[in-house]
N, C-alpha and C positions, 0 to 999 in steps of 0.2 A: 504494500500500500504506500503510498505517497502523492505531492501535490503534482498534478499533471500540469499545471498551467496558472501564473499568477496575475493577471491586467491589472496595471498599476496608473491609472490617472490622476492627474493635478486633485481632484476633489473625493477619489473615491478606489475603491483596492475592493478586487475581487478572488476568492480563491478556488479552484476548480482539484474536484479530490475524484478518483476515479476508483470506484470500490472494487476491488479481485478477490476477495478474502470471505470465508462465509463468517456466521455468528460469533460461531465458536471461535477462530481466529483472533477477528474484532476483541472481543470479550477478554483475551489474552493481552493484547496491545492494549486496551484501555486499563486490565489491571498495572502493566508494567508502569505506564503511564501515570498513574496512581490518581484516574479517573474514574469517580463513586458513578455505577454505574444505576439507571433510574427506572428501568421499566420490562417486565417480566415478558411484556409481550415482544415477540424477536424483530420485526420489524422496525418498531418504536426505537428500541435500543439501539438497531443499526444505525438507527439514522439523528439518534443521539451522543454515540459514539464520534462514529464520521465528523459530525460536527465539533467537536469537543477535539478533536483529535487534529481537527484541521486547523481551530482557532489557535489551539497550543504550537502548533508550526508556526504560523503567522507571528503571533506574537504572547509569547507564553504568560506574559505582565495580564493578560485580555482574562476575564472571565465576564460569562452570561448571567443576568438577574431575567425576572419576568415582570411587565410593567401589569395593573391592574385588570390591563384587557390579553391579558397572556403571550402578550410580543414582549421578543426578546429585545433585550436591551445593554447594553456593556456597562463594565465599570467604572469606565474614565467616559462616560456621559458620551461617546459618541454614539450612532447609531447602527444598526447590525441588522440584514435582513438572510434567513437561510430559507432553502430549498435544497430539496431531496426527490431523487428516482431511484429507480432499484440499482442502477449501476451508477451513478455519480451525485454527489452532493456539492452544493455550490455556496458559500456565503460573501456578502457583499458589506464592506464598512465604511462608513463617514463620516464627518461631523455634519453632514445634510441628509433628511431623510432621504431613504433607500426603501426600495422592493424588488426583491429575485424572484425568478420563475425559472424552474428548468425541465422541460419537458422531450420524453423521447417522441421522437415523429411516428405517430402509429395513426390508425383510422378512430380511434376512441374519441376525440375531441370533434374529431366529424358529425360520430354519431350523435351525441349529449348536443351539437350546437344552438337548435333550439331552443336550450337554457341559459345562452349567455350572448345569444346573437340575434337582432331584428330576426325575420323570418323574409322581409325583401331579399336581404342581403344573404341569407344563407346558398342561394343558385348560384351562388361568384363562386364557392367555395372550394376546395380540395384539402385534404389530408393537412398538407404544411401550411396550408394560410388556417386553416381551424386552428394548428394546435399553436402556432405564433400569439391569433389574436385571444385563445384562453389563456396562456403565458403573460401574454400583457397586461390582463384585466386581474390575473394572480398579482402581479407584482403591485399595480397601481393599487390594489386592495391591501397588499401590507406595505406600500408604501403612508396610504392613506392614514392607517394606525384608529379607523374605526370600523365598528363590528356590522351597523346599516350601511351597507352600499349594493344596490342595485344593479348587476352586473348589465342588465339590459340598457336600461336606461340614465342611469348614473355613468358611463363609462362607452363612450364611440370611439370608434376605431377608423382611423380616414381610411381610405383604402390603399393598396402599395402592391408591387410586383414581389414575390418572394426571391428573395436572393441569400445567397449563404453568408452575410451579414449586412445589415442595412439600420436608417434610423424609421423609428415609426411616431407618425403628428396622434394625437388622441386628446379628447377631451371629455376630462373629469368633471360633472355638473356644469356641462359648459365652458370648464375653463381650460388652455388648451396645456398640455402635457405633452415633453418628449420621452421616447422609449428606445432603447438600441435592443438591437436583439443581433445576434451572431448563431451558427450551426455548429456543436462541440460533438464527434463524434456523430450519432443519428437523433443527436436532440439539438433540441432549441432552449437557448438561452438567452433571455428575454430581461431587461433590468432598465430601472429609474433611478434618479439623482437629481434629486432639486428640492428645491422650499416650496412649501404648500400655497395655494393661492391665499391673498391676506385676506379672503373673506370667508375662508376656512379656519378649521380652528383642529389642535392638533387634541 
């Protein structure tokens, strides 16, 4: 196990962890590590592991609190967004709100779309522009840091060519939001960085 890939921006550091290793494994690295491990069910763990294990690379000074609304939050007050697939785990840190999404490209976000996408707009659609624009509306919702948001209609998505990275325009209650999203592997990795509009409240 190790980090596959780190993107380091003026405002914002992401870290990209690529899982090989089953539970049991994990569960080993995380004792060595002398990381209190939290949850019986195997999944959960993995992907609290991964995460714990990623941040300790990054910067081992970092540990995770949970704020009121159960987002994570760091100890030197910056902000921290994670995401999890069954093959890679991804976190993003700043001192400006963040939101990660990282999704494998499969026909699933096709099928579910009319739970998170107009129904005009669902005939444009294919496999990689579905699971992009649910990535996006993931991230903007923990970028957001509240629990009411309306993926339909709280969250538009302009429309865009898919490419194996690009930026995407969107607009949170009307106001507009930028999104990059890049291709790692057969997933999409989708993320924000910016201040909230100031007629939002955090």
């Amino acid at each position: 196990m190790g980090i596959e890939k780190i993107i380091k921006k003026e405002k914002f550091m992401i870290g990209i962890w690529k899982i090989t290793e089953n539970i049991e494994e994990l569960e080993q690295i995380a004792k060595d590590a002398k990381i209190k491990q939290k949850y019986q069910n195997k999944k959960r763990n993995r992907e609290f592991i991964t995460s714990r294990l990623l941040l300790q690379k990054i910067n081992p000074e970092y540990f995770i609190r949970y704020n009121k609304l159960g987002a994570p939050i760091l100890n030197n007050k910056k902000y921290i967004s994670i995401s999890h697939s069954n093959k890679i785990t991804a976190i993003m840190i700043s001192s400006l709100p963040v939101g990660i999404d990282i999704e494998e490209q499969s026909k699933r976000a096709l099928k579910v779309s009319a739970k998170f996408i107009n129904k005009e707009n669902i005939k444009k659609l294919n496999d990689d522009k579905a699971t992009i624009i649910w990535s996006a509306k993931e991230a903007i919702y923990k970028w957001n840091l509240e629990k009411s948001v309306d993926f339909i209609k709280d969250i538009k998505i302009e429309d865009f060519k898919v490419k194996n990275r690009g930026v995407l325009q969107a607009y949170f209650r009307k106001k507009i939001v930028k999104l990059n999203y890049q291709k790692i592997y057969n997933h999409y990795l989708v993320y924000i960085c910016q201040n909230k509009p100031k007629n939002e409240y955090l």
